[in-house]
PDB file with one MODEL, atoms N, CA, C and O in Angstrom:
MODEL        1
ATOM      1  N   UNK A   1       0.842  -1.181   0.000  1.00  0.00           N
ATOM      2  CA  UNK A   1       0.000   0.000   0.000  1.00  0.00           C
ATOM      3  C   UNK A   1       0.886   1.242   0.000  1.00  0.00           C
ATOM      4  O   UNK A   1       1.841   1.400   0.762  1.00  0.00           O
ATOM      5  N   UNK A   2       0.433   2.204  -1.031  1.00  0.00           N
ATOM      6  CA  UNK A   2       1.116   3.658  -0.963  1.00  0.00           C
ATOM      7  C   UNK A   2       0.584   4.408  -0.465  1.00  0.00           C
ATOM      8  O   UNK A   2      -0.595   4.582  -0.773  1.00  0.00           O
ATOM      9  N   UNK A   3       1.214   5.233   0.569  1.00  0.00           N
ATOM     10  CA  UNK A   3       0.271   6.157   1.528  1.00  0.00           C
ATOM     11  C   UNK A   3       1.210   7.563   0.914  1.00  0.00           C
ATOM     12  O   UNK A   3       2.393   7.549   0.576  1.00  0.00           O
ATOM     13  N   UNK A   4       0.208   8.796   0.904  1.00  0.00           N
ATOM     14  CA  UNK A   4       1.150   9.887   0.993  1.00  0.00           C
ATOM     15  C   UNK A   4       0.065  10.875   0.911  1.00  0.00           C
ATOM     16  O   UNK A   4      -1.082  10.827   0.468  1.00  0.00           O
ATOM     17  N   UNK A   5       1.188  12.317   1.801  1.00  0.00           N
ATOM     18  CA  UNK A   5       0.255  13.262   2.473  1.00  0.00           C
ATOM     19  C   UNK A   5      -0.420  14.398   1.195  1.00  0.00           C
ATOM     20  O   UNK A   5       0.453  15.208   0.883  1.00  0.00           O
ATOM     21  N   UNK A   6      -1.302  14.545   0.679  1.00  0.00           N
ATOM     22  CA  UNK A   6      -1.498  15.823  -0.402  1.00  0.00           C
ATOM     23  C   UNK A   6      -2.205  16.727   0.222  1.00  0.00           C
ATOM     24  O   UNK A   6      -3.011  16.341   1.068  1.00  0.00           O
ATOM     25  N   UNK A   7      -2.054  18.189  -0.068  1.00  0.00           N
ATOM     26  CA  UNK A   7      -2.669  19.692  -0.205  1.00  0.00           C
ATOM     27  C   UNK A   7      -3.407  19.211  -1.331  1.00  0.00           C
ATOM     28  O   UNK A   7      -3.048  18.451  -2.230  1.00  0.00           O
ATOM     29  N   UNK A   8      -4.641  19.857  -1.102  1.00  0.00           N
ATOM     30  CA  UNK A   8      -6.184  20.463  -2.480  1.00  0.00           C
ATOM     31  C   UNK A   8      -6.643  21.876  -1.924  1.00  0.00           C
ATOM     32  O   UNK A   8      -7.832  22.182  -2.012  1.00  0.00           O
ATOM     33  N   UNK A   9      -5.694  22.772  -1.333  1.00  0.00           N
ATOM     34  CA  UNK A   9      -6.270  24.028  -1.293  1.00  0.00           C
ATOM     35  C   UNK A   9      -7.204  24.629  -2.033  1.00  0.00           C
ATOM     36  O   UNK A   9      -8.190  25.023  -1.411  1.00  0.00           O
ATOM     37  N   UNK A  10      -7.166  24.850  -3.421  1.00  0.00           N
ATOM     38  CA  UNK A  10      -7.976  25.777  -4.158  1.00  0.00           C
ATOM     39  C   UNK A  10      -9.013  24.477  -4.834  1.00  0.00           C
ATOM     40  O   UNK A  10      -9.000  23.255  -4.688  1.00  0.00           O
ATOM     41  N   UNK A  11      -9.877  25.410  -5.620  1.00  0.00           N
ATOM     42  CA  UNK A  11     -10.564  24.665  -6.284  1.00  0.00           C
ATOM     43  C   UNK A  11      -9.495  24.048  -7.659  1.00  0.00           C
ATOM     44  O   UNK A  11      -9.206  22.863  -7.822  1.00  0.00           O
ATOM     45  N   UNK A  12      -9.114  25.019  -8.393  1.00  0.00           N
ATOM     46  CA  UNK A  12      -8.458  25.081  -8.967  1.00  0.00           C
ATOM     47  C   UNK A  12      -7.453  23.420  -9.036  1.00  0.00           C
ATOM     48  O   UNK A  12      -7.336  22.691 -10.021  1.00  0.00           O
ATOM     49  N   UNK A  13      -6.854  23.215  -7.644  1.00  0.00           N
ATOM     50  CA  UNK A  13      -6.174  22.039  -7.346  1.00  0.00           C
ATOM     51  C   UNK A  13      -6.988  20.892  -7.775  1.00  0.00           C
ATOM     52  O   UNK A  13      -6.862  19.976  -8.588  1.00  0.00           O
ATOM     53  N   UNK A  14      -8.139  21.402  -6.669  1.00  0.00           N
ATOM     54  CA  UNK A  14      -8.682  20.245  -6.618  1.00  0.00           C
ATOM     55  C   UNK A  14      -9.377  19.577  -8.051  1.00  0.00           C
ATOM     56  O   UNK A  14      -9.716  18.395  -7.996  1.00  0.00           O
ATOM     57  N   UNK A  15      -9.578  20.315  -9.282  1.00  0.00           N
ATOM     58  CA  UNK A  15      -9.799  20.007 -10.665  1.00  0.00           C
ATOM     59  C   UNK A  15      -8.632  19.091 -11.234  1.00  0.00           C
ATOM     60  O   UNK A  15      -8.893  18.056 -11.847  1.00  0.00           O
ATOM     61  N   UNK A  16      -7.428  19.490 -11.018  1.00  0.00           N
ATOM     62  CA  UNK A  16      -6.304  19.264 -11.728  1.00  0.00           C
ATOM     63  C   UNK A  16      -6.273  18.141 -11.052  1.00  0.00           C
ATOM     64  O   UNK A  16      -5.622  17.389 -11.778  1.00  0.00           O
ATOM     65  N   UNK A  17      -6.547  17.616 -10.197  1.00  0.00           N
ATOM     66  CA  UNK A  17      -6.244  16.993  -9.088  1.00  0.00           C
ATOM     67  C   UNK A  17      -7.343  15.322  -9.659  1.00  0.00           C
ATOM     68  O   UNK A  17      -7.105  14.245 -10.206  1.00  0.00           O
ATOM     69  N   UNK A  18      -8.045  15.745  -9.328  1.00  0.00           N
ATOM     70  CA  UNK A  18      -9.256  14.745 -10.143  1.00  0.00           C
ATOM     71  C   UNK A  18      -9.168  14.612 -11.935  1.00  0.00           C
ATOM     72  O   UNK A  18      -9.680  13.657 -12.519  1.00  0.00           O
ATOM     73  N   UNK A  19      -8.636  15.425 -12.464  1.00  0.00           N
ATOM     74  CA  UNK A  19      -8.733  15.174 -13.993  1.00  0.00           C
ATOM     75  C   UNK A  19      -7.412  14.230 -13.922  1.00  0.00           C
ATOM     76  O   UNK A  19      -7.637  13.344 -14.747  1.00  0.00           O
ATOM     77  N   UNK A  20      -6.453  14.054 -13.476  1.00  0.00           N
ATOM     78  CA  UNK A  20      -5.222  13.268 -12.957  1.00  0.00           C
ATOM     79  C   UNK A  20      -5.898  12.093 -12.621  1.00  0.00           C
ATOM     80  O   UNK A  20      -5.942  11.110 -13.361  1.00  0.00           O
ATOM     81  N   UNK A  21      -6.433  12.169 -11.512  1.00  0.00           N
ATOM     82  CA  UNK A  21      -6.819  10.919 -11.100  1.00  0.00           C
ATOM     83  C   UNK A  21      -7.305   9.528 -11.947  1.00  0.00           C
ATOM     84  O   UNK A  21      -7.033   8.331 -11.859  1.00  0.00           O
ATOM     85  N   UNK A  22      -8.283  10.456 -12.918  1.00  0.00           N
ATOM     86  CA  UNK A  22      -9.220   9.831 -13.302  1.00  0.00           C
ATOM     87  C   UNK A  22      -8.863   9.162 -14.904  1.00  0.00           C
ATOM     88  O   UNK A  22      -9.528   8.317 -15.503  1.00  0.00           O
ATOM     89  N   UNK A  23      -7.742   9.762 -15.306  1.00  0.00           N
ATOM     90  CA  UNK A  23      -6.406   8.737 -15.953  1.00  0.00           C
ATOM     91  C   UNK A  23      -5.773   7.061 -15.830  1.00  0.00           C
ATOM     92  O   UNK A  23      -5.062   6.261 -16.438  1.00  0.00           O
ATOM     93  N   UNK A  24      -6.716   7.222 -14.403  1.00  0.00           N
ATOM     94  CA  UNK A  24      -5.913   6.016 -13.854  1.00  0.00           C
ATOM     95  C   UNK A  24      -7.508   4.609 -13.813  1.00  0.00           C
ATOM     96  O   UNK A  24      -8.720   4.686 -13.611  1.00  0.00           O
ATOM     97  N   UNK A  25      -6.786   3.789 -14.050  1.00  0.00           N
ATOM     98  CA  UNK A  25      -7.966   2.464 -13.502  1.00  0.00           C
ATOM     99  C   UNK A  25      -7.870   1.797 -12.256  1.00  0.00           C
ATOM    100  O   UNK A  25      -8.751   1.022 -11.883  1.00  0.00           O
ATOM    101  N   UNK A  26      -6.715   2.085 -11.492  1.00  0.00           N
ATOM    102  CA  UNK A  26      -6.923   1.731 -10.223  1.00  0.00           C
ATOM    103  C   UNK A  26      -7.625   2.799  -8.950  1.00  0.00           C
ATOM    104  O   UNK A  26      -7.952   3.986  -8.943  1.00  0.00           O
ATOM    105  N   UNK A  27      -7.654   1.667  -7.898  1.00  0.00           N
ATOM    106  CA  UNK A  27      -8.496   2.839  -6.982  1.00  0.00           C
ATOM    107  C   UNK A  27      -7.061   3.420  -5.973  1.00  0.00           C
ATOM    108  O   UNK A  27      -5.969   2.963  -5.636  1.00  0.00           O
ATOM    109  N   UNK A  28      -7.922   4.813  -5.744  1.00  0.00           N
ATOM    110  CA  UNK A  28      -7.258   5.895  -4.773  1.00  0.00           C
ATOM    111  C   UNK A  28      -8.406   6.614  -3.854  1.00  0.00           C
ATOM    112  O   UNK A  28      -9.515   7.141  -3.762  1.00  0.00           O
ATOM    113  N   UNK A  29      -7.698   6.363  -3.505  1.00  0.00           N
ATOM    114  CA  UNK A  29      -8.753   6.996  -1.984  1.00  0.00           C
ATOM    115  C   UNK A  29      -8.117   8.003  -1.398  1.00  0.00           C
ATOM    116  O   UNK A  29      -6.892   8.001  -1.520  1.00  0.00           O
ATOM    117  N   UNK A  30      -8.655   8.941  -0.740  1.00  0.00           N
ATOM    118  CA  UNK A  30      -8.238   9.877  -0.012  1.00  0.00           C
ATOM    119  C   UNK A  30      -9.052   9.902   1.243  1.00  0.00           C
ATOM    120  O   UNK A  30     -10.239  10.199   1.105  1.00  0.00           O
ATOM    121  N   UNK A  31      -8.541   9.600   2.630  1.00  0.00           N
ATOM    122  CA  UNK A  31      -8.939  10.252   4.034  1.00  0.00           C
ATOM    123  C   UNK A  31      -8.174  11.632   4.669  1.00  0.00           C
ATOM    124  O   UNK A  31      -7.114  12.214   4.438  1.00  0.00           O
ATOM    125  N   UNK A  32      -9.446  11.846   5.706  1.00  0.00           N
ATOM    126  CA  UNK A  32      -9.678  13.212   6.183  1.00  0.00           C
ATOM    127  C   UNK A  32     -10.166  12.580   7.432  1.00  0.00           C
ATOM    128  O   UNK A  32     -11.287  12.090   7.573  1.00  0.00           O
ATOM    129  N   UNK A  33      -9.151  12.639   8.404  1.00  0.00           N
ATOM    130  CA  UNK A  33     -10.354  12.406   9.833  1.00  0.00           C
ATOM    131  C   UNK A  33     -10.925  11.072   9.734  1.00  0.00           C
ATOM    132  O   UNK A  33     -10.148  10.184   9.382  1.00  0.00           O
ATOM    133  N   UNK A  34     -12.313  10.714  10.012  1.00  0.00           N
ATOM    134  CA  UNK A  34     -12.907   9.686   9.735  1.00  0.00           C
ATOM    135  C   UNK A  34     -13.434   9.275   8.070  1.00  0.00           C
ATOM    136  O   UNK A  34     -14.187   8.449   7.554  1.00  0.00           O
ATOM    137  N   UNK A  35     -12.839  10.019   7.770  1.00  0.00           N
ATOM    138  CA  UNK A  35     -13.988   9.956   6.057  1.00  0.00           C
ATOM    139  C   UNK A  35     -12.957   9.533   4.968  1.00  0.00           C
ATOM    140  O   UNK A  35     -11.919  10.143   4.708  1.00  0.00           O
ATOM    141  N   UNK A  36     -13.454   8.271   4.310  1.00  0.00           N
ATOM    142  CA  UNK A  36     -12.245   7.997   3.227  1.00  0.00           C
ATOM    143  C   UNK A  36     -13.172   7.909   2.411  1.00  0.00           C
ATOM    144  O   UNK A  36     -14.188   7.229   2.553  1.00  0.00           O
ATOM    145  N   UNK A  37     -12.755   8.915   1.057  1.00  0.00           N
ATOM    146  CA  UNK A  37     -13.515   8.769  -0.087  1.00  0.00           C
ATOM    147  C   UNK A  37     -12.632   8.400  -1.751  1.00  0.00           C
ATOM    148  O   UNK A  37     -11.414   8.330  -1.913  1.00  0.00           O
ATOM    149  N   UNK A  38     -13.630   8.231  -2.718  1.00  0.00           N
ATOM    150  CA  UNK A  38     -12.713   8.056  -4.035  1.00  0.00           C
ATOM    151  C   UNK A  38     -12.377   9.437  -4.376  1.00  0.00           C
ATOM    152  O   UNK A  38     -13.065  10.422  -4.645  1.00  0.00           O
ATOM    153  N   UNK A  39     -10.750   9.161  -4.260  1.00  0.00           N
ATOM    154  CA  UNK A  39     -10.280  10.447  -4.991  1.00  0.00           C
ATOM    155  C   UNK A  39     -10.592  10.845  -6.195  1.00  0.00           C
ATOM    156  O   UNK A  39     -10.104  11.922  -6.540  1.00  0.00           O
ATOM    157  N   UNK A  40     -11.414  10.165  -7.105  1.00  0.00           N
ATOM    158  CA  UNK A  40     -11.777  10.533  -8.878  1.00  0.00           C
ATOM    159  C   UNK A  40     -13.084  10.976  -8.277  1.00  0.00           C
ATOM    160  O   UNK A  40     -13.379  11.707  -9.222  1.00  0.00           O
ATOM    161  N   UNK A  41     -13.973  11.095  -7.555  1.00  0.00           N
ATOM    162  CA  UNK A  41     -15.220  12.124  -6.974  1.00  0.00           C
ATOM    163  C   UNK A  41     -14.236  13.657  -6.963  1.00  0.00           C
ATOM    164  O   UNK A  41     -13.012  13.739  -6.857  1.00  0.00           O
ATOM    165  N   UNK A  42     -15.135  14.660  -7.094  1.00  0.00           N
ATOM    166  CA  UNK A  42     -14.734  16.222  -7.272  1.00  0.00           C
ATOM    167  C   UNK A  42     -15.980  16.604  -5.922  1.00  0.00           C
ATOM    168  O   UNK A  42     -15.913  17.361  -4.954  1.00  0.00           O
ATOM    169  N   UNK A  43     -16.838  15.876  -6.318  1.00  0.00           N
ATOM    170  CA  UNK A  43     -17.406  16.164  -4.709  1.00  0.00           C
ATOM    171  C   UNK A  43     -17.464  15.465  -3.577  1.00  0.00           C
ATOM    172  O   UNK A  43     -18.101  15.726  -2.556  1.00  0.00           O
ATOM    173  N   UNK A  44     -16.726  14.511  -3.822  1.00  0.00           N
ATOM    174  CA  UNK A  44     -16.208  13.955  -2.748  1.00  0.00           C
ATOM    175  C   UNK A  44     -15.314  14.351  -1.827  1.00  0.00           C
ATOM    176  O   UNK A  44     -15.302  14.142  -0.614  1.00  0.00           O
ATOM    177  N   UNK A  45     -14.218  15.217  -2.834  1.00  0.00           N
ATOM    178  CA  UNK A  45     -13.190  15.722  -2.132  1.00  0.00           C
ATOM    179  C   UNK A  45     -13.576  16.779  -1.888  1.00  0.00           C
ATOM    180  O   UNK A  45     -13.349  16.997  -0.698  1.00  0.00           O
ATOM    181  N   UNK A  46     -14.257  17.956  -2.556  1.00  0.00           N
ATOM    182  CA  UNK A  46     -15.059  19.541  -2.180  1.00  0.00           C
ATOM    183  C   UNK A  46     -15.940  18.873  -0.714  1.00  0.00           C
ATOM    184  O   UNK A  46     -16.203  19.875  -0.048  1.00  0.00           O
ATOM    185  N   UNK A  47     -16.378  17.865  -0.113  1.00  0.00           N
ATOM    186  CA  UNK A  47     -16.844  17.419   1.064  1.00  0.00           C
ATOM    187  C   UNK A  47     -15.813  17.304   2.342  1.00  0.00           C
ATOM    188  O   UNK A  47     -16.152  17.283   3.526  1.00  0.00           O
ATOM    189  N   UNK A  48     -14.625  17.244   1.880  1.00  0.00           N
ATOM    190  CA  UNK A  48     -13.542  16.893   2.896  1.00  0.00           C
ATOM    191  C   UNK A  48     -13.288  18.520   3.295  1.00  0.00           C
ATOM    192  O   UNK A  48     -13.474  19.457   2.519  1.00  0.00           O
ATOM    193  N   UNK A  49     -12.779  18.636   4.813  1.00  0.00           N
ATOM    194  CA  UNK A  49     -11.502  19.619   4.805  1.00  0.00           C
ATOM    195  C   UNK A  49     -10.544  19.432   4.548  1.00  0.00           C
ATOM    196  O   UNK A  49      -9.831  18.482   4.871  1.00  0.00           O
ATOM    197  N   UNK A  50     -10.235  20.672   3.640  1.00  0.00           N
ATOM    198  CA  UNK A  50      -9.250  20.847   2.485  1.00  0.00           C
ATOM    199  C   UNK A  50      -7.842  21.530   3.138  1.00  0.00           C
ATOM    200  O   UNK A  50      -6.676  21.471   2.748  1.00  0.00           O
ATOM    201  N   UNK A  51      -8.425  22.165   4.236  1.00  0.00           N
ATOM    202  CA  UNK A  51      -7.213  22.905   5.105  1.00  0.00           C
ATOM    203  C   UNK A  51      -5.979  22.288   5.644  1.00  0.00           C
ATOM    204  O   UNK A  51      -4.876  22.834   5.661  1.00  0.00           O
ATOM    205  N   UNK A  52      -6.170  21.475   5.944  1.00  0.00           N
ATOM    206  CA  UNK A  52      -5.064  20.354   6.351  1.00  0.00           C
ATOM    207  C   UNK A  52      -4.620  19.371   5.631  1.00  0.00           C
ATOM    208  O   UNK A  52      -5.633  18.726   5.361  1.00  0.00           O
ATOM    209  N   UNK A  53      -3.544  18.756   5.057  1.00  0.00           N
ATOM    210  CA  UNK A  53      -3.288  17.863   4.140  1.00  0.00           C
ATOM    211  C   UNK A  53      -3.989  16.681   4.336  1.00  0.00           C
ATOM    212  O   UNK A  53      -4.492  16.554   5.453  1.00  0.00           O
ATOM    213  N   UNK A  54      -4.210  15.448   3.233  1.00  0.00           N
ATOM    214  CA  UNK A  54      -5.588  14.451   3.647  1.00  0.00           C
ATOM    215  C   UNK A  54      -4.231  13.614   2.869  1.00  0.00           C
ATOM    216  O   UNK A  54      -3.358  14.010   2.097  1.00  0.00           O
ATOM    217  N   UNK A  55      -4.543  12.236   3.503  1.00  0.00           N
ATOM    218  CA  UNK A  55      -4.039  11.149   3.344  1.00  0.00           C
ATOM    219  C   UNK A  55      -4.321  10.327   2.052  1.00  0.00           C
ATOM    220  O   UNK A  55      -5.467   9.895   1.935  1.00  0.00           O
ATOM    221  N   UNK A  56      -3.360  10.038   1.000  1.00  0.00           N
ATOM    222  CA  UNK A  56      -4.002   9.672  -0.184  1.00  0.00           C
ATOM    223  C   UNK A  56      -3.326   7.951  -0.221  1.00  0.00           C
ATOM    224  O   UNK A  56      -2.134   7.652  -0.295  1.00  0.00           O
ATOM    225  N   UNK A  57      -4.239   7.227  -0.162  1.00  0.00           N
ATOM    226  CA  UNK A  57      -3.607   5.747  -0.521  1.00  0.00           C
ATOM    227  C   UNK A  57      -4.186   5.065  -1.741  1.00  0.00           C
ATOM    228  O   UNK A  57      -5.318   5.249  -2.190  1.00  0.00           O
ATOM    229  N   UNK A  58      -3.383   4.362  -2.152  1.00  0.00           N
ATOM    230  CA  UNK A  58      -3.589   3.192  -2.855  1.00  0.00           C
ATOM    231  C   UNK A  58      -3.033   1.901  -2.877  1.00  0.00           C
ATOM    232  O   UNK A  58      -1.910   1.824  -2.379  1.00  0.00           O
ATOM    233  N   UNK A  59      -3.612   0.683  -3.403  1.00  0.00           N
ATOM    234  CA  UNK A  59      -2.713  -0.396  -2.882  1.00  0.00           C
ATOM    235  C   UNK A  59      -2.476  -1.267  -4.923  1.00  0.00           C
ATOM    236  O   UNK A  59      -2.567  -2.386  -5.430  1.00  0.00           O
ATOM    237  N   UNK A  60      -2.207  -0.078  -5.303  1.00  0.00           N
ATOM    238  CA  UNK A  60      -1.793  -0.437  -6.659  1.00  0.00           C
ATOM    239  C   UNK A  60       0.130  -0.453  -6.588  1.00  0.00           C
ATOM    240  O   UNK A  60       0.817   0.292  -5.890  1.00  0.00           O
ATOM    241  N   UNK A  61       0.614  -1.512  -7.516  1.00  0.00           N
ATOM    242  CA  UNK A  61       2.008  -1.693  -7.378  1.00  0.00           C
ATOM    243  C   UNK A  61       2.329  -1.012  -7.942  1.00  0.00           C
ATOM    244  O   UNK A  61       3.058  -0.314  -7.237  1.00  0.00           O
ATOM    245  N   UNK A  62       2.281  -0.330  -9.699  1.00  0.00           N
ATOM    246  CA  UNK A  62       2.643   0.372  -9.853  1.00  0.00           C
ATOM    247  C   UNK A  62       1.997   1.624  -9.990  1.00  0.00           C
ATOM    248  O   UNK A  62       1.076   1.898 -10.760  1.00  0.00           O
ATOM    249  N   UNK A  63       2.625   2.436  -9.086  1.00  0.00           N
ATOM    250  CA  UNK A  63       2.063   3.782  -8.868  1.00  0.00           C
ATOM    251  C   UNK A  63       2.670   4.538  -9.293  1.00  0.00           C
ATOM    252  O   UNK A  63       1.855   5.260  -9.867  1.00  0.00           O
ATOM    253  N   UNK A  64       4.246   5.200  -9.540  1.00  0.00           N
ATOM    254  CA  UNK A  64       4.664   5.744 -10.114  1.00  0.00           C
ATOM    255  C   UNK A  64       4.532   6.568 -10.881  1.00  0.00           C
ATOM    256  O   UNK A  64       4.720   7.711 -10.462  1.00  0.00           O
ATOM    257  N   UNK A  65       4.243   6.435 -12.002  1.00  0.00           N
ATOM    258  CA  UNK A  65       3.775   7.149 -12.853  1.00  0.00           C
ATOM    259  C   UNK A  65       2.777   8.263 -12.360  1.00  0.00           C
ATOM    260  O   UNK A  65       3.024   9.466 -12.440  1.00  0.00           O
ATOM    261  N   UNK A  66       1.636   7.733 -11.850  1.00  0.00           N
ATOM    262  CA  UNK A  66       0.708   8.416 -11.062  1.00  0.00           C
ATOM    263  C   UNK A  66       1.610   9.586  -9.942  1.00  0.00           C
ATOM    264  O   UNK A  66       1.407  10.794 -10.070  1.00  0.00           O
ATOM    265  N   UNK A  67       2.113   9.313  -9.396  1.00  0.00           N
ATOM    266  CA  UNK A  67       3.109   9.394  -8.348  1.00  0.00           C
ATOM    267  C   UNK A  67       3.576  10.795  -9.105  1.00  0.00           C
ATOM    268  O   UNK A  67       3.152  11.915  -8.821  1.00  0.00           O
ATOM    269  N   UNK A  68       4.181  10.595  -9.748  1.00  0.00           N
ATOM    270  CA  UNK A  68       4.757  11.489 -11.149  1.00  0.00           C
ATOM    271  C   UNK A  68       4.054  13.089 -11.376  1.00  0.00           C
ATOM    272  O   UNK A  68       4.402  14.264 -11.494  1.00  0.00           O
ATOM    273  N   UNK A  69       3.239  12.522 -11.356  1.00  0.00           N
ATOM    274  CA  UNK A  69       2.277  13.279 -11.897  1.00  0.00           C
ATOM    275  C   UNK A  69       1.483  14.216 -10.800  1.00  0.00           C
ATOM    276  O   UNK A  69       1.293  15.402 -11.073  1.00  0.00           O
ATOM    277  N   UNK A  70       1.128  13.788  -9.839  1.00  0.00           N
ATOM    278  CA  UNK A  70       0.750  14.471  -8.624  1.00  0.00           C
ATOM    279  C   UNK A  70       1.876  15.000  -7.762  1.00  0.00           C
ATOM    280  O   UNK A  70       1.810  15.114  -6.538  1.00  0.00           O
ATOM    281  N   UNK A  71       2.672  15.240  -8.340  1.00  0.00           N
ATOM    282  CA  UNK A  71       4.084  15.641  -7.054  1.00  0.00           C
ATOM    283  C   UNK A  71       3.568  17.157  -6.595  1.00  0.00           C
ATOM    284  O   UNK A  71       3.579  17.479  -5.406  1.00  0.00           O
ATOM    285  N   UNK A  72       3.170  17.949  -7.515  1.00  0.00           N
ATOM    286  CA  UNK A  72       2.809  19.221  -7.032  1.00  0.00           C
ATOM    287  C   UNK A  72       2.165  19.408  -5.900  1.00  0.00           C
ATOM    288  O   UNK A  72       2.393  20.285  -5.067  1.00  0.00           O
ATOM    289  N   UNK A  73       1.051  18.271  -5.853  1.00  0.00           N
ATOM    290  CA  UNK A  73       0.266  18.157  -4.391  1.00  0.00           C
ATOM    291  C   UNK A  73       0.981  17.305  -3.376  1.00  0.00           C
ATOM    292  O   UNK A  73       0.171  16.717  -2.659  1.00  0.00           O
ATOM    293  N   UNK A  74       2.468  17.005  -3.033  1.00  0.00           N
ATOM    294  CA  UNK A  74       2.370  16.514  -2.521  1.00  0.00           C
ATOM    295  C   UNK A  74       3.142  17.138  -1.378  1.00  0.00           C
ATOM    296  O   UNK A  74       3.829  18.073  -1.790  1.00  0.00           O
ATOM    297  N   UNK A  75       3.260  16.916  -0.012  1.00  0.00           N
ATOM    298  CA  UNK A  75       3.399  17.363   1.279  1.00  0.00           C
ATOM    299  C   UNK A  75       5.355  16.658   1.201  1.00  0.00           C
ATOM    300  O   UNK A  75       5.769  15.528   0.941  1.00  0.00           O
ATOM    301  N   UNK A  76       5.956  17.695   1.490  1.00  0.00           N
ATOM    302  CA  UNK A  76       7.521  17.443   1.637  1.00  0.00           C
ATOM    303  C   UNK A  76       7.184  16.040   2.853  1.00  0.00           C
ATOM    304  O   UNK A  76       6.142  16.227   3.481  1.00  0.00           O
ATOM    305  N   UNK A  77       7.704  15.137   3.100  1.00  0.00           N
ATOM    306  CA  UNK A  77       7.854  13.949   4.687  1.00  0.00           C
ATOM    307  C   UNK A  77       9.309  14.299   4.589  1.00  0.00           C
ATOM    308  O   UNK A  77      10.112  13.831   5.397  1.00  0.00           O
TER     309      UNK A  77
ENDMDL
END
C-alpha cells in the first residue's frame, strides 16, 4: 500500500487533481479524519476539509507514474 500526504487548497487544485486521477484504472482513496472517499469524486473531495493535508492511498504496485504526476500536491515527509 502507498500512503502519501497531499494539499487540495484551491478549487483550482482540486480540478487538476481529479482530472489526474481519473487517468488512472486503479483505486485511490483519499482520508480526512474519519472519512475515506474516491479520490476521482470532485465532490467527494469539495466534502472533505481541504485545510489540512488528507491522506491519499492506494494499494496499486505500480504507482509511479501516477506518483509522477501528482508531485505538485504533494506534502515534503
Amino acid at each position: 500500500m502507498v500512503s502519501k500526504q497531499i494539499l487540495l487548497p484551491t478549487l483550482d487544485s482540486v480540478k487538476k487533481f481529479v482530472n489526474i486521477t481519473n487517468r488512472y484504472d486503479f483505486l485511490i482513496e483519499l482520508i480526512s479524519d474519519k472519512y475515506r472517499i474516491d479520490a476521482k469524486s470532485i465532490m467527494g473531495i469539495l466534502s472533505l476539509d481541504r485545510s489540512k493535508p488528507l491522506l491519499l492511498q492506494s494499494s496499486e504496485a505500480n504507482i509511479e507514474p501516477f506518483l509522477a504526476e501528482i508531485k505538485e500536491f504533494c506534502v515534503e515527509e
